[in-house]
N, C-alpha and C positions, 0 to 999 in steps of 0.2 A: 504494500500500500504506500509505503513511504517513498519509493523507486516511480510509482506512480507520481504524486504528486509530486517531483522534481522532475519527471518529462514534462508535465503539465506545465511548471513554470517555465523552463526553458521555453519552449514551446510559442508560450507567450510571450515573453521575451524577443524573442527571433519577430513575432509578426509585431511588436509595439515597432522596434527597432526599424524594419522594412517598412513603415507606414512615417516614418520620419523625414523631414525637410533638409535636402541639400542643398546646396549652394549652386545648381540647377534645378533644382525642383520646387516645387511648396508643396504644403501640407493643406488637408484638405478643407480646413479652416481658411488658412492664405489665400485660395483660389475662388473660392465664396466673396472675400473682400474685395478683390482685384475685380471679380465679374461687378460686384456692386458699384465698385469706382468707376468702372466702366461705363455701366447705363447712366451713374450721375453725371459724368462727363460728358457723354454726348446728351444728355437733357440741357446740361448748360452752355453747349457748344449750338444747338439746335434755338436756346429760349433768346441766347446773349444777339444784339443787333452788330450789324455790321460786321456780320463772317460771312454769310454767303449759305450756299446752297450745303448748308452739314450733311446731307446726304453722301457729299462726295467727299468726307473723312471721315479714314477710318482710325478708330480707337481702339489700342492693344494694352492693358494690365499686366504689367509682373511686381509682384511685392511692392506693390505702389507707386512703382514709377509706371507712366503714361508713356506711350510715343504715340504720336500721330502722324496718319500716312494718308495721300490722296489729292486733291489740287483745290487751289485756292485764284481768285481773281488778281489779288494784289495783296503787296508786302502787309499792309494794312488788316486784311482778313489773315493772313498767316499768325502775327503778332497776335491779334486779337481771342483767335481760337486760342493758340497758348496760355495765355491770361486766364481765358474763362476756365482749361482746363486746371491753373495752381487756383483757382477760388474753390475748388472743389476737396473737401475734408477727406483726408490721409491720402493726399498726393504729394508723394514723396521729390517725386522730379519729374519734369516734361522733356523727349526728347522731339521737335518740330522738325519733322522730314516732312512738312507737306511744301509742296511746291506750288511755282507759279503756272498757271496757265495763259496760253496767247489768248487774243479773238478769235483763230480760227480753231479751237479746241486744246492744241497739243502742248505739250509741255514745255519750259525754256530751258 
């Protein structure tokens, strides 16, 4: 019985340990917050004036840094998106990859 209950914790052990956060990964707490920063983000990228069409950024979460990816009209809508996404609670950092687009659609 005793031999039992020390595979048992092992056991346990091994699966607490495998369910732990590296330094690539999160936990599955961390990934719940990151999706939640996320929908804030684009709510406030979407509510905030003077960005342009939010449809066409996209918003990625890792342990609460932001990037944003997708095209913008001008330096002004780029800047501004970034903005709205640090007003938004546990965002850690923004990195702003979205770019500019011409009139005739394509990127510079």
């Amino acid at each position: 019985m005793k031999i039992l209950s020390v595979i048992l914790s092992l056991v346990t052990s091994l699966f607490l340990i495998a369910c732990a956060p590296t330094s690539t990964s999160r936990s599955t707490g961390q990934a719940f917050d990151d999706a939640a920063i996320t929908a804030r983000v684009k709510t406030e990228i979407a509510q905030s004036q003077g960005i342009g069409d939010a449809a066409k950024i996209n918003v990625d979460t890792f342990r609460g840094v932001v990037s944003l990816a997708g095209f913008v009209d001008s330096p002004e809508q780029k800047r501004n998106a970034a903005q709205a996404a640090m007003r938004v609670p546990g965002v850690e950092k923004v990195f702003n990859n979205l770019e500019l687009t011409t009139s005739s659609g394509s990127s510079k």
